[in-house]
C-alpha positions as CSV (number, residue, x, y, z in Angstrom):
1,X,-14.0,23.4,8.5
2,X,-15.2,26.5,10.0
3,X,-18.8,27.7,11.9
4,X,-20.3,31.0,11.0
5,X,-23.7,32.7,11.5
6,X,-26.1,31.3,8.7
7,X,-27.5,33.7,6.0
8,X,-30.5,33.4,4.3
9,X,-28.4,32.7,0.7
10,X,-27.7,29.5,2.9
11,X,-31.3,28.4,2.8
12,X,-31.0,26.2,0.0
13,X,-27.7,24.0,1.6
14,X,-29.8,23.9,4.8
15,X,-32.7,22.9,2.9
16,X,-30.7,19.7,1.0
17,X,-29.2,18.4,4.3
18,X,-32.7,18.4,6.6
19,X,-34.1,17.1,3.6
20,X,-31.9,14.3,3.8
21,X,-32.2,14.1,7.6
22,X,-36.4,13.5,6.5
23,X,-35.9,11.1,4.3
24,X,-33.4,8.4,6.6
25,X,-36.2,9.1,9.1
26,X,-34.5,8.7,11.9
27,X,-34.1,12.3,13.0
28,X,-37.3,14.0,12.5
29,X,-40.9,13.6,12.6
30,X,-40.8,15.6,9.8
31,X,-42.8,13.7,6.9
32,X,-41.9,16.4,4.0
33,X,-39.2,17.9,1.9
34,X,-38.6,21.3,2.9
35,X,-37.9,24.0,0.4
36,X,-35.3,26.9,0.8
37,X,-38.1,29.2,1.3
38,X,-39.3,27.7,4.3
39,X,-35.8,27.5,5.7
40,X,-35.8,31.3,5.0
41,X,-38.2,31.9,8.1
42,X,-36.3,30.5,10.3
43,X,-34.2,34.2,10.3
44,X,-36.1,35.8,12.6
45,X,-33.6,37.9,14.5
46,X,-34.0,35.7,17.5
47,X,-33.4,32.7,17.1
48,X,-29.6,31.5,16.2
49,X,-28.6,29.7,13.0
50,X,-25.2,28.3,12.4
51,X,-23.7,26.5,9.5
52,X,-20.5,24.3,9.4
53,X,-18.5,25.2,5.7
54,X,-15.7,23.1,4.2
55,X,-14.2,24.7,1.0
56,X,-16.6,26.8,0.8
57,X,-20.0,24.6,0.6
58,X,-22.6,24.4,4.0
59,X,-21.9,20.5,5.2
60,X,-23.7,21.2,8.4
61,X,-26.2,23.1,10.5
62,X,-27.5,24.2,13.9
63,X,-30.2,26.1,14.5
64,X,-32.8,27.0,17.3
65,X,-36.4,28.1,17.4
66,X,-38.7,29.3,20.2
67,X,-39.5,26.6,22.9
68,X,-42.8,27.9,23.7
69,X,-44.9,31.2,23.2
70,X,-45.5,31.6,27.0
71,X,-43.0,34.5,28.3
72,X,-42.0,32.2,31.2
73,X,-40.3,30.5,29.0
74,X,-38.4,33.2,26.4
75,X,-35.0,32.1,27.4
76,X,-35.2,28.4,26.4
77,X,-34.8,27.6,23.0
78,X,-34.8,24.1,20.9
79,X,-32.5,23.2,18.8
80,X,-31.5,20.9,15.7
81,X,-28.0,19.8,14.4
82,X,-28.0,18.3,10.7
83,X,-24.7,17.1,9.0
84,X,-24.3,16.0,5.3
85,X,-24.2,12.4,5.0
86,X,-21.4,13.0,3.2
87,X,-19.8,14.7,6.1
88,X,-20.9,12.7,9.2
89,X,-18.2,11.5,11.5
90,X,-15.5,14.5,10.7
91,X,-17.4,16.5,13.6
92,X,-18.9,18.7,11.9
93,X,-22.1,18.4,13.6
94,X,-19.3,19.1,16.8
95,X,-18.6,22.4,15.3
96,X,-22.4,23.5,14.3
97,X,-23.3,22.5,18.0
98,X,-20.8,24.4,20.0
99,X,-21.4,27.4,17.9
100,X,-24.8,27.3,18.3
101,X,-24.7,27.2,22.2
102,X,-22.1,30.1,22.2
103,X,-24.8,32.0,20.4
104,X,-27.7,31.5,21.8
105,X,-25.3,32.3,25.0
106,X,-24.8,35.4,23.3
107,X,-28.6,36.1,22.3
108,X,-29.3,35.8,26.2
109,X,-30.8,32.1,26.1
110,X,-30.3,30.1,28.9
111,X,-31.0,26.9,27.9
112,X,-31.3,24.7,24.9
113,X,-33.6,21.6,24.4
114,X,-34.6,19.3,21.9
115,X,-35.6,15.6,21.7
116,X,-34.0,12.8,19.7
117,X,-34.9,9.8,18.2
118,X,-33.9,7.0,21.3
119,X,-32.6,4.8,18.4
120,X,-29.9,8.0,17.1
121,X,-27.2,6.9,18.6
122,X,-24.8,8.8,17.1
123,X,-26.5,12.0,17.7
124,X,-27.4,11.0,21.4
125,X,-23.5,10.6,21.9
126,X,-22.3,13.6,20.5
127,X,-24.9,15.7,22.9
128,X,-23.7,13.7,25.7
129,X,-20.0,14.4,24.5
130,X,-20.9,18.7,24.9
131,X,-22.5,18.3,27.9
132,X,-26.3,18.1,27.4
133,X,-28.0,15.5,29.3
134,X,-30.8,13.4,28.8
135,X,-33.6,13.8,31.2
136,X,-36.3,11.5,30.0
137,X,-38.4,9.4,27.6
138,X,-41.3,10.7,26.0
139,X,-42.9,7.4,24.8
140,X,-44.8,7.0,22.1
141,X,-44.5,11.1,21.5
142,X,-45.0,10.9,17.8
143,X,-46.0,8.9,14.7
144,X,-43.6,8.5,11.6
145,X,-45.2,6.9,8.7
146,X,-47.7,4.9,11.2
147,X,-45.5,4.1,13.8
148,X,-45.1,5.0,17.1
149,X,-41.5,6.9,17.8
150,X,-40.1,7.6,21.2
151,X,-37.7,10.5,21.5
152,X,-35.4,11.3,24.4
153,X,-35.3,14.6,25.8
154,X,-32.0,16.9,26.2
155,X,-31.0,19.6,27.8
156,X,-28.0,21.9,28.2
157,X,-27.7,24.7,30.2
158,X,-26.2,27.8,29.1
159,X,-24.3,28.9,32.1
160,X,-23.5,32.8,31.7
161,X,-27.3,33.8,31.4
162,X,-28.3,32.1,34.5
């Protein structure tokens, strides 16, 4: 396995594995399929996007987006981490997530955030394992298909910009 900078040729393996991430529906409050051309905007010269390859096909990615539109905040970026189901538990996701914060290190971020289901375990653990930490519950922050979802929010910082 190896991490490199995602290209938008790689919007269409992105698009597969966050589609599969929204249809467990334990990951995102996201209620639709996204198509590559969607994942194609998120190449905006800012924000960082990794992918994880193994023999030459994406099996996992990382990628950030803007936190907020104030300027306060233009150094704090949210992030995801997706893996193949058929790739979980090989650490992929491991590799897309350090890459991603040596990155966004290296695009002058100085933090990353996100928020995750409080029922992902495995995703919970494996932020814990690279040093985020979780600094709350937001109850009750969203509804999937009716039902209320608490998430827990994560944060890492991102030492060299700060």
């Amino acid at each position: 396995m190896q991490s490199r900078a995602a290209i938008q040729e790689d919007a269409e393996a992105i698009a597969r594995i966050y589609n599969e991430g929204i249809e467990e529906r334990i990951a995102t409050f996201e209620p639709r399929p996204r198509m590559a051309g969607e994942i194609r905007d998120w190449f905006d010269g800012t924000h960082p996007v990794i992918v994880v390859e193994e023999d030459g096909a994406v099996i996992s990615f990382a990628n950030t987006s803007a936190y907020s539109p104030r300027g306060c905040y233009s150094g704090v970026a949210e992030f995801s981490v997706y893996t193949a189901r058929e790739a979980r538990g090989r650490g992929a996701g491991t590799l897309a997530i350090k890459a991603l914060m040596e990155a966004t290190e290296e695009a002058g971020f100085w933090k990353l955030v996100s928020r995750v289901f409080v029922e992902n375990t495995p995703s919970r653990e494996l932020l814990l394992s690279l040093g985020f930490r979780e600094v709350g519950v937001h109850e009750k922050h969203a509804r999937l298909d009716g039902i209320w979802r608490d998430v827990v929010v994560v944060e890492r910082l991102l030492p060299a910009n700060l």
